[in-house]
C-alpha positions, -999 to +999 in steps of 0.1 A: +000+000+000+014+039-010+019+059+018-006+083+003-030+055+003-020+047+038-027+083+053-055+084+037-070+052+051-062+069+088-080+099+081-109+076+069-109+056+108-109+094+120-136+099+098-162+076+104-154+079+144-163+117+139-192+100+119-206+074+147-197+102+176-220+126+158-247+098+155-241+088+194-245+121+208-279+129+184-294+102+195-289+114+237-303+147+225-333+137+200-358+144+225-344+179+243-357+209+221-395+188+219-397+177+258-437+188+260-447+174+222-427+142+234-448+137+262-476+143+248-470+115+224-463+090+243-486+098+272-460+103+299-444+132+324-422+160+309-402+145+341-404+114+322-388+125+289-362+142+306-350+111+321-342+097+282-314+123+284-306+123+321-298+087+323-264+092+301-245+112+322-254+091+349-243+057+334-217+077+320-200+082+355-211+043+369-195+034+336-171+052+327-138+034+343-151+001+327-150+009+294-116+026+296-103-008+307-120-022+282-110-002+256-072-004+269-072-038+266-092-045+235-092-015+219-108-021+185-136-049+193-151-029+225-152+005+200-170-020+176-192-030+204-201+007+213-208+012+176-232-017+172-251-010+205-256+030+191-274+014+160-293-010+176-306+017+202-318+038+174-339+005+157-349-002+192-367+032+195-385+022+164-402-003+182-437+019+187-455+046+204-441+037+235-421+052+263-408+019+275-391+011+239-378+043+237-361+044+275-348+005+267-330+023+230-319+053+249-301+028+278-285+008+248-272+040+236-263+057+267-240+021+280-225+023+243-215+061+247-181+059+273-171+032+245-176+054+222-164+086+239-135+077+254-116+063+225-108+092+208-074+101+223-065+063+217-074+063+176-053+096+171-023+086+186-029+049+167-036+058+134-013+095+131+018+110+142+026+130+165+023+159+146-015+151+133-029+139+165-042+173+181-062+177+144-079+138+147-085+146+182-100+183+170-124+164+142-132+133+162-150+159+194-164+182+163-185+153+152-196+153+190-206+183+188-219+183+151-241+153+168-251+178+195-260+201+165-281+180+143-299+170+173-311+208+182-319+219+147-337+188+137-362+188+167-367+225+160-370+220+123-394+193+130-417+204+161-433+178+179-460+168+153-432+147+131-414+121+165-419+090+141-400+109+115-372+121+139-368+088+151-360+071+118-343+095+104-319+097+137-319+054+133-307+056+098-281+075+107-270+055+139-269+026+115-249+042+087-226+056+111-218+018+128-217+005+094-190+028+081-166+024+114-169-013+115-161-012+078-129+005+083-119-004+111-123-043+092-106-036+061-080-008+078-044-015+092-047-023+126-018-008+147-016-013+182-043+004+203-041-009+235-026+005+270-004-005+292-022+011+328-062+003+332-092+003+348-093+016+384-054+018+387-054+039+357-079+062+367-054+064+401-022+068+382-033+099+362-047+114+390-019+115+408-005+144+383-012+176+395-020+191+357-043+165+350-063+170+382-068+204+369-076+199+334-104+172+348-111+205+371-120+224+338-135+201+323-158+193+353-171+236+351-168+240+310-188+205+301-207+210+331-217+246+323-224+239+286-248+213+302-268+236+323-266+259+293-281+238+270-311+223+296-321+255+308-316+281+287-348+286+271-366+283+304-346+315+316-358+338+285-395+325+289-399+353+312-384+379+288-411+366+262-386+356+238-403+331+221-393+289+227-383+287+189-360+317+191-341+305+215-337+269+202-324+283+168-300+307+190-292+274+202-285+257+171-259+291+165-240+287+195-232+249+189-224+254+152-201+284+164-188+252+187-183+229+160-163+254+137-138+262+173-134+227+180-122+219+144-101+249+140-087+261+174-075+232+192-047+224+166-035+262+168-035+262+207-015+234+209+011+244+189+020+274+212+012+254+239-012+281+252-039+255+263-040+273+300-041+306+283-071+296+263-093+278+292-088+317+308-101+331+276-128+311+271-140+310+306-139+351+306-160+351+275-185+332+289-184+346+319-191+380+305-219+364+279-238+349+308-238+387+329-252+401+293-278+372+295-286+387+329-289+424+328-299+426+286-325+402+272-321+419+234-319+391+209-293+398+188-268+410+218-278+375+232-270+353+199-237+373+193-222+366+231-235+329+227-217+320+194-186+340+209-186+320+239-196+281+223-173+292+195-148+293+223-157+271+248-165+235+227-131+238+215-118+233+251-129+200+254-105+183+224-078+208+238-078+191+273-080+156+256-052+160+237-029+174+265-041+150+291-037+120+262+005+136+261+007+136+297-008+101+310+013+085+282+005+046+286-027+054+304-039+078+274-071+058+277-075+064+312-072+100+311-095+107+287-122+087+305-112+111+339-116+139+313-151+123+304-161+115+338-153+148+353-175+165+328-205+144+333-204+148+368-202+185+367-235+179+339-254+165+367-243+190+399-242+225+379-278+213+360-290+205+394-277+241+411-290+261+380-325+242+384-328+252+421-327+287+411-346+287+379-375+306+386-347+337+389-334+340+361-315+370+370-297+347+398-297+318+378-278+336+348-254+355+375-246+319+389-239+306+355-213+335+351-200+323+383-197+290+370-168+298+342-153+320+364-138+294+390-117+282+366-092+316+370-088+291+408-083+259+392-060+268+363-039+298+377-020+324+357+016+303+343+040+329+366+023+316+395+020+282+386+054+267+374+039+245+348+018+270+327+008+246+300+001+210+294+038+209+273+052+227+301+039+203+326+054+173+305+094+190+309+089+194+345+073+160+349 
C-alpha cells in the first residue's frame, strides 16, 4: 500500500469515528428541544422525557472506568461494540408509540456512549503522528458536537407533530454511522491500540499528576456549564417573552459556532502550547456572555455573546484531551475517560444548582457567570503556577 493511500486510510478511521460520535450524541439529544410534544406522544411526564437524556450522564459516570479498561485492553472490538449498541438503540426506539421502547433504546445508547467517547485520544495517537494527533483529536469531538448540533436543529425544524419521522431519520443515521466504522476499522491497518495502565489503577495513576487534576477540574465547570446551558436556557428567557423557537435556533448558533472552534482552534493552541491561556479566555467570554444574558434580554446581543462563547468554549474539550492523552502516556485511555467523567459529573451537579434557582433568572444567569469563572482558581496564571501549560507540565514531569 502507498503511503498516500496509507494516510488516507487513517484519516478515513478518524472519519467515520467523527461519523458514529456525531450519531451517538444525536441520539442522547433527540428528545431535548421537543420535551412537551414528546410527552404528549407518548402519554408520559415532561419528568419522564427528561430522564431519556438524564440517564447518560449518569451511566456515564457508573460506567465510565469500565470501558476505559475495556478499551485499553481490546481496543478495537469494545469501540466496535459501542458502535453496534448505538445502532441498535436507534432501531430499538422504532419499536412503537411507547415510552418503555424508547427508554430501553436510549439505555443501549447511553452504555455504548463511554465506548464510544472515550476512544478518541487512543485512535489519534494509533492511526497519526505526532504531529496530526491534536487535528484527529479536533475532528473526532467536532463530530460530537456536530451530533449535539443536528440533534437541536432537527427537533426544531421538525416540532413535535413529526417524532416517528425524527426517530428514523436519527436510526438511519446511527446505523450508517456503525456500518461505516466497522467497515474501516475491518478492512484498515490495525496498529496497536491498546494501553499499558487500566481500569481503576489507571484512573489512580493519572490522577496523581497535578495538571491533569486540573484539566479534569475544567472540564468538570466548562462540560458541566455547557450542560446547564443547554437544559435550561430557554426556560430562563421564557420570562423575557422571547419566544421557545428563538431561543432553540439561537441554540442551534451557538453549537455550530462550537463545532467550527473545535475543528479549527485546538490544533492552533497546541502548537503554542497556550492551552491554560485559552481555558482563561474562554471561561472570561462566557463569563461576561452569561452577565449580558442577565442584565440585557435583546436578541441579537444574546446570539452574538452565545456564538462567541460556544465558539470558544467547545473547543476546550478536544484541547484538554489531547494534553491529558501527552501527559498520562500509557494510560492515554484512562485519562481521557477522567476527562469524560469529570465533565459528566459536573453535567449532573451544575444542572442541578441552576435548576434550584430557575425561577430567577437573573440569579440563575449571575450563577452561570460564576460557574466559568472558577476556573481563574483551578488553572492559575503560568508565573504563578510553574507549569503553565500542558507541554510545560510534561518537561517538569
Amino acid at each position: 500500500m502507498s503511503s498516500t493511500a496509507s494516510t488516507r486510510d487513517r484519516w478515513a478511521v478518524i472519519g467515520a469515528y467523527a461519523f458514529l460520535g456525531s450519531a451517538n450524541q444525536m441520539l442522547w439529544l433527540t428528545f431535548t428541544p421537543i420535551t412537551t410534544p414528546a410527552a404528549r406522544h407518548f402519554g408520559v411526564s415532561e419528568n419522564d422525557i427528561g430522564w431519556l437524556s438524564e440517564i447518560f450522564p449518569l451511566l456515564y459516570v457508573l460506567l465510565a472506568v469500565p470501558a476505559a479498561s475495556l478499551l485499553d485492553r481490546w481496543f478495537r472490538p469494545s469501540l466496535a461494540v459501542g458502535a453496534v449498541l448505538t445502532a441498535a438503540g436507534g432501531l430499538l426506539r422504532l419499536g412503537g408509540p411507547s415510552f418503555g421502547w424508547d427508554l430501553a433504546g436510549q439505555l443501549l445508547v447511553a452504555i455504548a456512549q463511554p465506548l464510544v467517547l472515550n476512544a478518541v485520544t487512543g485512535l489519534a495517537s494509533a492511526y497519526l503522528g505526532p504531529a496530526s494527533r491534536p487535528a484527529g483529536i479536533a475532528i473526532g469531538s467536532a463530530g460530537i458536537f456536530l451530533g449535539m448540533l443536528c440533534s437541536l436543529a432537527l427537533g426544531s425544524a421538525l416540532g413535535g407533530s413529526h417524532i416517528h419521522a425524527l426517530l428514523v431519520i436519527n436510526a438511519v443515521y446511527g446505523v450508517v454511522s456503525a456500518a461505516s466504522l466497522l467497515l474501516v476499522l475491518a478492512f484498515g491497518k490495525h496498529p496497536r491500540v491498546s494501553g499499558d495502565v487500566t481500569g481503576v489503577h489507571g484512573i489512580r495513576t493519572v490522577w496523581q499528576d497535578r495538571y491533569i487534576r486540573r484539566l479534569a477540574g475544567v472540564a468538570f465547570i466548562g462540560f458541566g456549564f455547557f450542560v446547564a446551558f443547554t437544559t435550561w436556557f430557554q426556560a430562563l428567557l421564557k420570562p423575557a417573552h422571547i419566544h421557545a423557537s428563538t431561543a432553540g435556533w439561537i441554540l442551534v448558533a451557538t453549537v455550530l459556532a462550537g463545532v467550527v472552534g473545535s475543528a479549527v482552534l485546538p490544533p492552533l493552541v497546541t502548537r503554542r502550547h497556550a492551552d491554560h491561556r485559552f481555558y482563561r479566555l474562554a471561561a472570561g467570554a462566557t463569563c461576561a456572555a452569561c452577565v449580558l444574558f442577565a442584565l440585557w434580554k435583546w436578541v441579537p446581543a444574546i446570539s452574538v455573546a452565545a456564538c462567541i462563547s460556544g465558539f470558544l468554549l467547545l473547543a476546550c474539550l478536544p484541547v484538554l484531551l489531547e494534553v491529558a492523552e501527552r501527559l498520562a502516556g500509557s494510560a492515554g485511555t484512562s485519562a481521557t475517560a477522567l476527562i469524560w467523567l469529570s465533565g459528566n459529573a459536573g453535567g449532573i451537579v451544575l444542572a442541578l444548582l441552576v435548576q434550584a434557582v430557575l425561577h430567577h433568572p437573573l440569579v440563575a444567569f449571575l450563577l452561570m457567570a460564576a460557574i466559568p469563572a472558577s476556573v481563574f482558581m483551578v488553572i492559575p496564571a503560568a508565573s504563578s503556577d510553574g507549569a503553565g501549560s500542558g507541554a510545560a507540565a510534561l518537561e517538569n514531569r
